[in-house]
N, C-alpha and C positions, 0 to 999 in steps of 0.2 A: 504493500500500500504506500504510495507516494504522500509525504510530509504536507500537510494541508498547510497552504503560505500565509506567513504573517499578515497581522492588519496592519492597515496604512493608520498615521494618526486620524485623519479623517472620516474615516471609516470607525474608526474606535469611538470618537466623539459622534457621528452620527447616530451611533445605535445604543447610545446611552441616553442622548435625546430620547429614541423612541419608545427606550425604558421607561424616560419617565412622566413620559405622555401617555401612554398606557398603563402606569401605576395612579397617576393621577386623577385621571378615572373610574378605576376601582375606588379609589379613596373617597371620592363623593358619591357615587353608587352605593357603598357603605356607610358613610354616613347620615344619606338622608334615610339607608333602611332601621339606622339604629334610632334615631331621632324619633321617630316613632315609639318607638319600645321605651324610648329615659322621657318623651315629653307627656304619653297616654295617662297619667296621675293626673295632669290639668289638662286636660279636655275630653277624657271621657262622660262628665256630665254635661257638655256642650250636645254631645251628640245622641247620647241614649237619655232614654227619660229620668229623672233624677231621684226614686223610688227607691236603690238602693245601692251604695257606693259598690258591694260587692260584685254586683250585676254589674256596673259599669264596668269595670274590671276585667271582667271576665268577657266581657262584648269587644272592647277593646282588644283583648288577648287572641279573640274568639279570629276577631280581623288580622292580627298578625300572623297567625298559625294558617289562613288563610293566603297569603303574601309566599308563606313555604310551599303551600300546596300548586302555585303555581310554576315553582322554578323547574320541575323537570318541563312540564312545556316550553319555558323561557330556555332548556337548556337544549332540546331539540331543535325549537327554531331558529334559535342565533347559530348552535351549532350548523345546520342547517344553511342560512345564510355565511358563514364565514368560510365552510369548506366549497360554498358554490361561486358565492359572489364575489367573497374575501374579508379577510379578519377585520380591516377597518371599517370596511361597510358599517359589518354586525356591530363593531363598537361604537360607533358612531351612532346608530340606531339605539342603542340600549343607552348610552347615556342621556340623549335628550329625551327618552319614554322615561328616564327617572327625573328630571327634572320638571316636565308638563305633570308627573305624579304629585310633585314636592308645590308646585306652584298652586296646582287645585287644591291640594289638602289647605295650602294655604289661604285661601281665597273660599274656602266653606262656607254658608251659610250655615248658623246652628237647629238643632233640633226645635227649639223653641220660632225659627224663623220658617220655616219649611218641614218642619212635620219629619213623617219619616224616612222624607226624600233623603235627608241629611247622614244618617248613619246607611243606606242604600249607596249614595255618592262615597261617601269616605271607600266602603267596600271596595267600591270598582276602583278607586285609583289608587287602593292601596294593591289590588289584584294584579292593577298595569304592573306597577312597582317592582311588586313579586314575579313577574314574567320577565322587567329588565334586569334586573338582579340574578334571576337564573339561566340569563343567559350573557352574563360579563364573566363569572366565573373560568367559563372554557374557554371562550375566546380570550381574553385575559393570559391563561393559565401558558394557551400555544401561541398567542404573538409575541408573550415575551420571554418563552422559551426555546422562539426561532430564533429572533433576533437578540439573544444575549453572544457574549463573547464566548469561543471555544475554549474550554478548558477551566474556564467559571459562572458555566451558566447556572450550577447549583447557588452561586453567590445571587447574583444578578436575580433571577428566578424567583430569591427567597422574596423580593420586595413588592410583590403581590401579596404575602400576608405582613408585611409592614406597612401596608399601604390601607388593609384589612381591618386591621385592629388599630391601624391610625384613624378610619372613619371611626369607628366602637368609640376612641379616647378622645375625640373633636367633637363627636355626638354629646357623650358626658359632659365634658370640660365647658360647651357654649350652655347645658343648664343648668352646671354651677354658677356660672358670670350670670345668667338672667336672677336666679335665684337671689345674687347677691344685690342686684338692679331695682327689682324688682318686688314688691311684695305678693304673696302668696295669690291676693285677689285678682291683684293687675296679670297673672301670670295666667289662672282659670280665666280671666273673664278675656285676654288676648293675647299677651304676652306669649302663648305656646304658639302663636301663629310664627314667631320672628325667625326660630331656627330653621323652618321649612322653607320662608323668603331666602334665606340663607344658602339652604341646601340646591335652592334653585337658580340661584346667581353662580353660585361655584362651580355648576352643573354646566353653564353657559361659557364660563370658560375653559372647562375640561374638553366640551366640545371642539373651539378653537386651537385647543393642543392637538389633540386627536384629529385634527382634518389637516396639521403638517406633519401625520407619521408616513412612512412607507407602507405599501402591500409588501405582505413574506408571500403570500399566495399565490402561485405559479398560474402558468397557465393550464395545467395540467385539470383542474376543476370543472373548467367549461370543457374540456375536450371527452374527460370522463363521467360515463353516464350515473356510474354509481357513488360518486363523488355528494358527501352531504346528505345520503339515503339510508334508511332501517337497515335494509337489504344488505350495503353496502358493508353496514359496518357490521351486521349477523350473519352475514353469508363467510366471512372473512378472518374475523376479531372479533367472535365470541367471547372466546375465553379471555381476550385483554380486558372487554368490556367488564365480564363478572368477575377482575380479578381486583380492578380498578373500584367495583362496587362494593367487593370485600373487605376492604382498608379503608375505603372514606366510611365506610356506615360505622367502624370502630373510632375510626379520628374524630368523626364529625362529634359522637356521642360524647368522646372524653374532652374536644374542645369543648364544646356548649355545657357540660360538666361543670369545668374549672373558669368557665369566662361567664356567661351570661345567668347561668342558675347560680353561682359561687354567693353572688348578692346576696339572693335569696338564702342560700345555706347558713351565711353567718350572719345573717337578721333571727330568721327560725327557728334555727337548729342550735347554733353557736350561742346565740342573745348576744350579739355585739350590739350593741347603738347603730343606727342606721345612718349616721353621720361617719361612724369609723368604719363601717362595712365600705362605704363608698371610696374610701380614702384608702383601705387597706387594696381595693379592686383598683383601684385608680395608678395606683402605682404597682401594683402588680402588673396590670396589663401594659404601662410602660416600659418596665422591665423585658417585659415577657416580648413585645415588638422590638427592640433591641438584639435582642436575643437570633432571630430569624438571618441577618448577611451571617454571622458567627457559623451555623450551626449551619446555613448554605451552603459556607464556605467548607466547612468541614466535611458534607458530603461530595466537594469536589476533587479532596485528598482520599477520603475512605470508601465512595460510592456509594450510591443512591440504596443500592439493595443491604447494603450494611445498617446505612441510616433506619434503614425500616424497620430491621429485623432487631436494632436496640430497641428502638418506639414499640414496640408489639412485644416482648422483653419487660423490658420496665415496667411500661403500663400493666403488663398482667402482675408483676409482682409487688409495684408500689401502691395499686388505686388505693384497696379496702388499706393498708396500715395508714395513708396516710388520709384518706376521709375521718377511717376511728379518730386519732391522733386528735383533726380538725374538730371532733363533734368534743372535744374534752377540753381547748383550749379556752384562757379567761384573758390571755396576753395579746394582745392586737399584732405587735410584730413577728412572735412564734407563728399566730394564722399569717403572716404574710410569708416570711420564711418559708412553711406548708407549701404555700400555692403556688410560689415562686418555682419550688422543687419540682410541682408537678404539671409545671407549664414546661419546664424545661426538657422533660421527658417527650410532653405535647411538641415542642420544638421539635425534636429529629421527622415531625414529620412532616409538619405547617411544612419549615419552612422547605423542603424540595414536594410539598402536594402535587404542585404545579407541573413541576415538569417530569417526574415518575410518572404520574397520568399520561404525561405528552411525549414522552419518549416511548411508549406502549405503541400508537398508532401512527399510521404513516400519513402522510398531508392530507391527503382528498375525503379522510372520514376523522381528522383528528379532533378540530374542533368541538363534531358533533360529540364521539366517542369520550373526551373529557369532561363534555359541559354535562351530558346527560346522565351518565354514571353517576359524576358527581353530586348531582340536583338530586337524584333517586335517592339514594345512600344518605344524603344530607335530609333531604323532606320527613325519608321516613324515621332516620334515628337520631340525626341532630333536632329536626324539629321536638320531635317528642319530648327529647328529653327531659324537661322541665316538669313538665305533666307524668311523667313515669316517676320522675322520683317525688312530689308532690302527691301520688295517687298512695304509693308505697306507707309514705311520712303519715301520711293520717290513715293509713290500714296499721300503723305500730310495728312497720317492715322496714325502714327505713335504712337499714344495715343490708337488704336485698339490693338495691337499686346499688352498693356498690360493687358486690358480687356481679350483677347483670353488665358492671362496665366493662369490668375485669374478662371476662364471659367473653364480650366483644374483643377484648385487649391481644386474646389470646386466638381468635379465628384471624385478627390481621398477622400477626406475626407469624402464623400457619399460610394466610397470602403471600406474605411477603418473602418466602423461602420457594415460590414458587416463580418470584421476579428473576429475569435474565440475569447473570453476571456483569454484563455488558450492554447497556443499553442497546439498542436495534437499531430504532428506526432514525433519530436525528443526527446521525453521525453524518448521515446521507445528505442531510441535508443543507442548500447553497454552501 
């Protein structure tokens, strides 16, 4: 095999641009999807009738879990679109559908002004929402695991989940600064509207990044008929498909775990103050986005399939000691020390998700083949999971749900020993 030739400087700096014009995106895709989930406390009684805060709650909840249930179709049809059209198409598409979502949420009329039209609307545009978001994922995952550098694209790669949990920690962070602005009434009575004008302005310039990136996408899409199709990628790449399905439905469960339910864990379970639960999360999940070029970069020296089979490893033997552990702690910085531990575990996988999925398939079914595994595996076990271990907690089982992680921890690292030595398919490629 001939030495594939250096980059030019230009060439180096051009494709870092496109890094970060396609993380960029991701990053307010993510954001306006978490804005939702931190701003729903003040404006669920705008929307549903105001009988009983718990109901609101759950109606609110009811619409986010809604948002999940649509990514694998967002992850078909962008996939869909980026293997036929081309990746920036798709990304171009999905971001301004999350912003026209971000702008109407913004621009609602309340329950009390239009009836039930109001929590109807919110639905659909939280729906859009959930359709663009499940389909930035895949495209995301292989435009910029085409275009990273040879030899570090595990680094490069990893800044799709820094970009990830930078929306998660920009969601947070703008309603603590309203909270501090603002009083509690101004916040219910409009004040929830601000982050969403927000998410939709930042939306608008993501867009303008994204339309100076390059296409990776050949011409080989339009000349190929099964290019972007069911067929294509089951006739072919079954098994990448359900191999890819097996590892995100374990990841997905112990990310949402340790990031989005954790809140709730050391509010309910812990009795932390709900002011230090936020602040112990707060910096944890900062850490924990840091953590991602590290742990990139280290699957660029130790490979992709090593990184996995630690992740699947660990998580089978850390969850339940270190959930006990977390359910006994009265120290705020022992629970952060805790989750710190057990994000960093969650690291060997974040951060190369991206491009293990996309080193799996070859161009003309990659997009679809990453975005859609991914959405599946994510909808049904990442979404759940909040509600699984909630369902558990008030049946007096609450020590199962971390048995059932663990459970998962252990079928991905049974995947993951089934992953190639040697990546495949993007060696090939440009």
């Amino acid at each position: 095999m001939s030495e594939p030739r250096a980059y030019t400087a230009a060439e180096k700096r051009h494709r870092i641009f496109s890094i970060i014009g396609a993380s960029s995106g991701n990053l307010v895709e993510w954001f306006d999807f978490y804005v939702y989930a931190f701003s729903a406390i003040y404006f669920a009684g705008a929307f549903f009738p105001k009988s009983n805060p718990t109901v609101q709650l759950l109606n609110t909840a009811g619409v986010f879990a809604a948002g999940f249930l649509m990514r694998p179709i967002g992850g078909w049809l962008f996939g869909r679109i980026a293997d036929r059209v081309g990746r920036k198409t798709s990304m171009l598409i999905s971001v301004s559908m999350m912003c026209a979502g971000s702008l109407v949420i913004a621009c609602l009329p309340t329950y009390a002004q239009i009836g039930a039209w109001a929590p109807f609307l919110l639905l659909m545009a939280r729906l859009f929402q959930g359709l663009s978001v499940g389909g930035e994922y895949g495209t995301t995952a292989t435009y910029m695991s085409e275009v990273a550098l040879r030899g570090q694209r595990g680094f490069y790669s990893s800044f799709q989940y820094v970009t990830l949990i930078g929306g998660q920690l920009l969601a947070v962070l703008v309603i603590v600064v309203l909270e501090q602005l603002l009083s509690e009434a101004e916040l219910r009575a409009w004040g929830w509207r601000i982050p969403f004008v927000i998410g939709a302005v930042t939306a608008v310039i993501a867009m303008f990044l994204r339309r100076a990136l390059t296409e990776t996408h050949g011409a080989q899409g339009d000349k190929n008929k099964e290019a972007g199709t069911m067929a294509g990628l089951f006739r072919h790449h079954k098994a990448a498909f359900f191999t890819v399905l097996g590892y995100t439905a374990g990841g997905s469960l112990i990310f949402y775990t340790f990031t989005t339910y954790m809140q709730k864990f050391l509010v309910n379970t812990v009795h932390l103050p709900i002011k230090t639960a936020s602040y112990v999360m707060t910096c944890a999940l900062f850490v924990y986005m840091c953590m991602q070029p590290v742990f990139g970069a280290l699957s660029d020296r130790i490979g992709r399939r090593t990184n996995m089979l630690l992740f699947g490893a660990l998580g089978a033997l850390f969850t339940v000691p270190i959930l006990t552990a977390l359910q006994h702690v009265t120290n705020p910085y022992l629970a952060f020390a805790l989750i710190v531990a057990a994000l960093a575990i969650v690291s060997f996988y974040t951060s190369v998700s991206g491009i293990v999925k996309a080193e799996m398939f070859p161009p003309e079914v990659r997009a679809l083949g990453v975005g859609l595994a991914y959405a599946v595996g994510n909808a049904i076990f990442g979404g759940s999971a909040e509600y699984v271990a909630l369902a558990l907690k008030s049946q007096g089982h609450e020590s199962s749900f971390y048995w059932y992680v663990t459970v998962m921890m252990v079928v991905a690292f049974l995947v993951a020993l089934r992953l190639p030595r040697q990546a495949s398919y993007l060696h090939h490629d440009h």
